[in-house]
C-alpha positions in Angstrom: 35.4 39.5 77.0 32.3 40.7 75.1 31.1 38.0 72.2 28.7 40.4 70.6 31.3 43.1 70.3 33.5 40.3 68.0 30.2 39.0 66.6 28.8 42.4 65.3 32.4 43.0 63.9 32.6 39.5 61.7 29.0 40.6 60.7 30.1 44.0 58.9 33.2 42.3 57.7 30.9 40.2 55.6 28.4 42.5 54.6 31.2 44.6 53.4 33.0 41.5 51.2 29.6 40.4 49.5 26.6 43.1 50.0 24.0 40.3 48.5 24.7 37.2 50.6 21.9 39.0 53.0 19.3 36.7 51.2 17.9 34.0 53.4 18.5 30.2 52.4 15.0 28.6 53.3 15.8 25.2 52.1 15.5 22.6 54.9 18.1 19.9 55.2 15.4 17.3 53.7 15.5 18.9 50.8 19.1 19.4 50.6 19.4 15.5 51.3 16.9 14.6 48.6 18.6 17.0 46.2 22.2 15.5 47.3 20.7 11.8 46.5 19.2 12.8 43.2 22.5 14.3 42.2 24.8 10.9 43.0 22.1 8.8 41.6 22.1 11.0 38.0 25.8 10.1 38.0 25.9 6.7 38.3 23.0 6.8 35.8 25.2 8.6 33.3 28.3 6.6 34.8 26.1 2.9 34.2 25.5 4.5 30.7 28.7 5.5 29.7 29.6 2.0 30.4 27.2 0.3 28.7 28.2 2.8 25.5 31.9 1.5 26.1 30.7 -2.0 26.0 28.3 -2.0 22.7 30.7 0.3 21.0 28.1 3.5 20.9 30.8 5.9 22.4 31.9 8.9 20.6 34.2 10.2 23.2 36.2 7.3 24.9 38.2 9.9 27.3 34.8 11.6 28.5 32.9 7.7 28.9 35.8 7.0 30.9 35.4 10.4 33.2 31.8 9.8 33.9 32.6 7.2 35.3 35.0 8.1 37.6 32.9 10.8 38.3 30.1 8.3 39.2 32.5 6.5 41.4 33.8 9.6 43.0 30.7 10.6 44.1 29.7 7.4 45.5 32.1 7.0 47.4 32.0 10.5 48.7 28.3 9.7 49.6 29.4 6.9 51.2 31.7 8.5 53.5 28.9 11.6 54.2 26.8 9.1 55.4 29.5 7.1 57.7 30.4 10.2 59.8 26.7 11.0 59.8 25.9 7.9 61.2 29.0 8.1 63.7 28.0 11.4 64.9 24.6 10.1 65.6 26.2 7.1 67.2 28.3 9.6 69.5 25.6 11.6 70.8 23.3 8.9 72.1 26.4 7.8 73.5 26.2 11.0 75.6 24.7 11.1 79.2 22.1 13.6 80.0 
């Protein structure tokens, strides 16, 4: 069975769906993980303030307080779990033998 025969077929196949995903993403998974982190801290940030808006009585919106922070808590928990198989997958190959 000949892989590259398969591969260069999946490769037009693509080309031919979206012409411009040929562009190059240079970002490296540091930044990724920094931009990842920023983004579930600015939600419990507006989550924290949406609560604190609920609490003094400064909220407008009571439905869209309420899904900010659910929102935050979402995306905690999502972090949360990202990071658990992270660290299990870690975990599993310095389990392996070499």
């Amino acid at each position: 069975m000949n892989i590259s025969s398969i591969t260069d077929s999946i490769g037009s196949i693509t080309s031919k769906q979206n012409p411009q995903s040929t562009k190059v993403d240079n970002t490296t998974f540091e930044s990724m993980l920094k931009d990842a982190v920023s983004e579930v801290n600015k939600t419990q940030v507006d989550g924290y303030n949406a609560m604190e808006g609920i609490a003094t009585g400064n909220v407008k919106n009571l439905q869209e307080a309420v899904q900010k922070i659910e929102e935050a808590e979402l995306s905690l928990k999502l972090a949360l779990e990202v990071k658990n198989k992270a660290v299990n997958a870690y975990k599993e190959v310095m389990r392996m033998q070499v």
